[in-house]
C-alpha positions as MATLAB code, in Angstrom:
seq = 'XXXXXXXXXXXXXXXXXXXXXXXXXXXXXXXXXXXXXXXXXXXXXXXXXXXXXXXXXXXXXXXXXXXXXXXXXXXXXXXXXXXXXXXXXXXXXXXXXXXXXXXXXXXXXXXXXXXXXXXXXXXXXXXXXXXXXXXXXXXXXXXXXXXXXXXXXXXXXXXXXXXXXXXXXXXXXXXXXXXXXXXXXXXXXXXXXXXXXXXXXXXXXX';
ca = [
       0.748   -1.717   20.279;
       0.724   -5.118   20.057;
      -1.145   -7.136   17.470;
      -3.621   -9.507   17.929;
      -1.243  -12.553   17.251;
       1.504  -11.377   19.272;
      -1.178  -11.137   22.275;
      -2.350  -14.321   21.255;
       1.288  -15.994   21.795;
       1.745  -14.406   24.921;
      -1.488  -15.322   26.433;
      -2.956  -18.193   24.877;
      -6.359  -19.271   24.867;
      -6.916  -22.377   26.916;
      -8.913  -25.480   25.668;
     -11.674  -26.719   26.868;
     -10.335  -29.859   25.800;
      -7.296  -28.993   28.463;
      -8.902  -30.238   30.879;
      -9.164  -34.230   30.242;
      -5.758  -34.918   32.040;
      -8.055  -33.084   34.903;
     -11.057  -35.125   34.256;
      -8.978  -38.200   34.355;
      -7.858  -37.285   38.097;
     -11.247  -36.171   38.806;
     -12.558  -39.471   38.201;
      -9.525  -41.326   40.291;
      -9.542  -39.863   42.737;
     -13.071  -40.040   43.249;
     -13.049  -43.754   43.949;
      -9.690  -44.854   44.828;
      -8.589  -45.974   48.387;
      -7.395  -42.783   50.572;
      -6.147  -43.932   53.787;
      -3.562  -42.102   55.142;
      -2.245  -42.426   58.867;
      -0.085  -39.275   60.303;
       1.300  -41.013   63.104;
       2.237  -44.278   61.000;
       3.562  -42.067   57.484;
       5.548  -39.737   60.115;
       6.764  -43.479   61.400;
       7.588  -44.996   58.288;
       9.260  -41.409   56.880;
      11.844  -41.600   60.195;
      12.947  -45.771   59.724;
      13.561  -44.613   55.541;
      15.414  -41.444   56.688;
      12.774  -39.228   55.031;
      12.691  -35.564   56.394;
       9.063  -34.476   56.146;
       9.928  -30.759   55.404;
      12.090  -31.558   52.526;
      11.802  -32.837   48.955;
      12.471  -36.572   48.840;
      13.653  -35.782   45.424;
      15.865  -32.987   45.540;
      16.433  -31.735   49.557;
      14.326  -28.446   48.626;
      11.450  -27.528   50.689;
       8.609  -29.891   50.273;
       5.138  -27.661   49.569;
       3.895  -30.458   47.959;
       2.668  -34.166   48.134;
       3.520  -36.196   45.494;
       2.428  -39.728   45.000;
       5.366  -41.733   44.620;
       3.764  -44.102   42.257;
       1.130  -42.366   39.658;
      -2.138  -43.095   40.668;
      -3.568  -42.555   37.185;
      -2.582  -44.136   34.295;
      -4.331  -44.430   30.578;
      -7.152  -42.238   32.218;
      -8.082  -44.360   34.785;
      -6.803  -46.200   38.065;
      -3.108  -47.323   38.099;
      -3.511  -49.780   40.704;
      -1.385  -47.661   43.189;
      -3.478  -45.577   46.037;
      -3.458  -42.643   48.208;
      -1.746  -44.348   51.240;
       0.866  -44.511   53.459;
       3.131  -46.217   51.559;
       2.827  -44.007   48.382;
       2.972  -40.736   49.407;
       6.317  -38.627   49.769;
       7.311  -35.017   50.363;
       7.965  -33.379   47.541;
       8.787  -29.872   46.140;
       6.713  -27.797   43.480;
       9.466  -28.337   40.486;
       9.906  -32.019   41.211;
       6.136  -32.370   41.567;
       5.311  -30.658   38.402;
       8.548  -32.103   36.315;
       7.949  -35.773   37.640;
       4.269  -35.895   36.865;
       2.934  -39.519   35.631;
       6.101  -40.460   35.075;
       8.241  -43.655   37.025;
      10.364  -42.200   39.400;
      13.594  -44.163   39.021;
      13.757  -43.037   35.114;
      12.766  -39.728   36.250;
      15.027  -38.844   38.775;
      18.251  -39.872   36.662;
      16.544  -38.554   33.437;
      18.969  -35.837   32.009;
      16.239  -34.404   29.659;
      13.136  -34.141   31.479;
      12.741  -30.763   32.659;
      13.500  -30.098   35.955;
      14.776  -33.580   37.004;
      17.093  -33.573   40.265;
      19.676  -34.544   37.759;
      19.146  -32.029   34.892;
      18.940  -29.700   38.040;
      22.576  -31.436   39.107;
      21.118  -32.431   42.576;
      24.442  -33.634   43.951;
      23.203  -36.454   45.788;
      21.049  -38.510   43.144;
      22.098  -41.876   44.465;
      21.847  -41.394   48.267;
      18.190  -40.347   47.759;
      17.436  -43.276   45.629;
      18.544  -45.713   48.096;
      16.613  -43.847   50.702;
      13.547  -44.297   48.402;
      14.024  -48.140   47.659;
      14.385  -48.297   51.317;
      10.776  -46.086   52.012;
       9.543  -48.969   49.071;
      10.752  -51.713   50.812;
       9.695  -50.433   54.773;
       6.121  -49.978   53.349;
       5.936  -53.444   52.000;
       4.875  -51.472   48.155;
       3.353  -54.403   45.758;
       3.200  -54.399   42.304;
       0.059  -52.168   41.227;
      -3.408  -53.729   41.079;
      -4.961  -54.981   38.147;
      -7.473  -53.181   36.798;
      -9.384  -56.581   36.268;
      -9.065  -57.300   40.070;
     -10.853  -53.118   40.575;
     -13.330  -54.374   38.136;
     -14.127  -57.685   39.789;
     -14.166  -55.771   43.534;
     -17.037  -53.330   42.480;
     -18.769  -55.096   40.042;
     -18.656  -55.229   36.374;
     -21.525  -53.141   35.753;
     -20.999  -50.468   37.488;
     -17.265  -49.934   36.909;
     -18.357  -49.745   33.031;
     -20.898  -47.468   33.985;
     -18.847  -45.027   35.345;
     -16.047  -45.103   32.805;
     -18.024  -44.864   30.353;
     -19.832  -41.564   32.176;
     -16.162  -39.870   31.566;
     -16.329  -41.132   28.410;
     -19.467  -39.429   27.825;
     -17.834  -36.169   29.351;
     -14.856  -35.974   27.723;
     -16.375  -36.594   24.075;
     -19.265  -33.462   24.967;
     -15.814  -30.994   26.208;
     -14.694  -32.240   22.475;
     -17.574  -31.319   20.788;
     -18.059  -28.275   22.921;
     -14.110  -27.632   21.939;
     -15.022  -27.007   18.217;
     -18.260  -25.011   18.704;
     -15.884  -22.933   20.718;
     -13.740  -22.660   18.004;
     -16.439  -21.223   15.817;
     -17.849  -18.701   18.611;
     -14.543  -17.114   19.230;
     -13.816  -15.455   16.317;
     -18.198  -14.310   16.196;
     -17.230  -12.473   19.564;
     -13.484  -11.287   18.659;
     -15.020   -9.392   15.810;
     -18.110   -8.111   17.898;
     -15.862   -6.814   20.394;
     -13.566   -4.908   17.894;
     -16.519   -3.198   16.417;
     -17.930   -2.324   19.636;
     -14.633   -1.155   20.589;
     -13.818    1.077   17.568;
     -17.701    2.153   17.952;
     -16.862    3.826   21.748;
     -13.827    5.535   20.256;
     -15.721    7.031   17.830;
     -18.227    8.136   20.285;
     -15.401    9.482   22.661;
     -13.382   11.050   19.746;
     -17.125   12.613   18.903;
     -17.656   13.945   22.691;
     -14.317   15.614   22.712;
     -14.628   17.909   19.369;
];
């Protein structure tokens, strides 16, 4: 039988404080432009030679959208949106392995996990060009300042609401270590009620 630390390894206890990345998102995505036109992204996917059913990064079949540039960065707003011009095909191992990260360093990147190029993707430079040309048909920008977010909504209530996840994410921290001092409480209570229904059973059975 296995022990209690081999379990442990194999199925580890997740973290409240696991979840910030998620929080972060949360509060993106929440407020960020989302404007998204099938008819014009199907448009500007043909003129860059982008096949909708297939990952832009890799040629595998796209389940996934994946924004091209990260919309979240530091916790908060990058300055890039959930629009047409940001938004590719994209399979579950490039989505996952690309992440936050920039996606020319990315896809050549011969030690992040799951890169096209770790992966050998034959045709690295091909899809490259074929992105810089998607960049360049949809006009992308540099990302906005957040300064210029700030100054669009209103000082006082952008601070407001950042510091609301700030106010979240420091309770999931100090919910984090009263967890840490409850789980071992009810690890030990369930062991003894455990071995206390064996004993019972091993009782009904003599």
């Amino acid at each position: 039988m296995a022990s209690r630390i081999q379990r442990q390894k194999r199925y580890p206890r997740p973290k409240i404080t696991g979840r910030e990345t998620s929080i972060n998102a949360a509060f993106v995505q929440a407020i960020i432009p989302r404007n998204i036109d099938d008819e014009g992204l199907a448009a500007l996917y043909r003129r860059a030679g982008i096949e909708a059913g297939k990952c832009v990064y890799c040629g595998e079949d796209a389940r996934d959208t994946d924004h091209l540039r990260p919309i979240v960065k530091g916790g908060k707003p990058s300055g890039f949106f959930h629009v047409n011009a940001n938004v590719v095909p994209a399979c579950g191992h490039c989505n996952q392995s690309k992440s936050g990260l920039d996606w020319r360093s990315w896809i050549r990147s011969t030690t992040a996990q799951g890169s096209p190029t770790s992966r050998r993707v034959p045709d690295i430079e091909e899809r490259i060009a074929r992105l810089e040309r998607f960049e360049e048909i949809a006009g992308v920008r540099e990302s906005v300042p957040e300064a210029e977010l700030r100054m669009a909504v209103g000082e006082e209530l952008w601070d407001a609401y950042w510091q609301r996840r700030d106010e979240i994410v420091h309770l999931m921290r100090e919910a984090q270590k009263e967890a840490v001092k409850i789980e071992p409480l009810l690890g030990r209570w369930y062991e003894l009620q455990a071995r206390s229904h064996q004993e019972i059973e091993k009782k009904s059975m003599e």
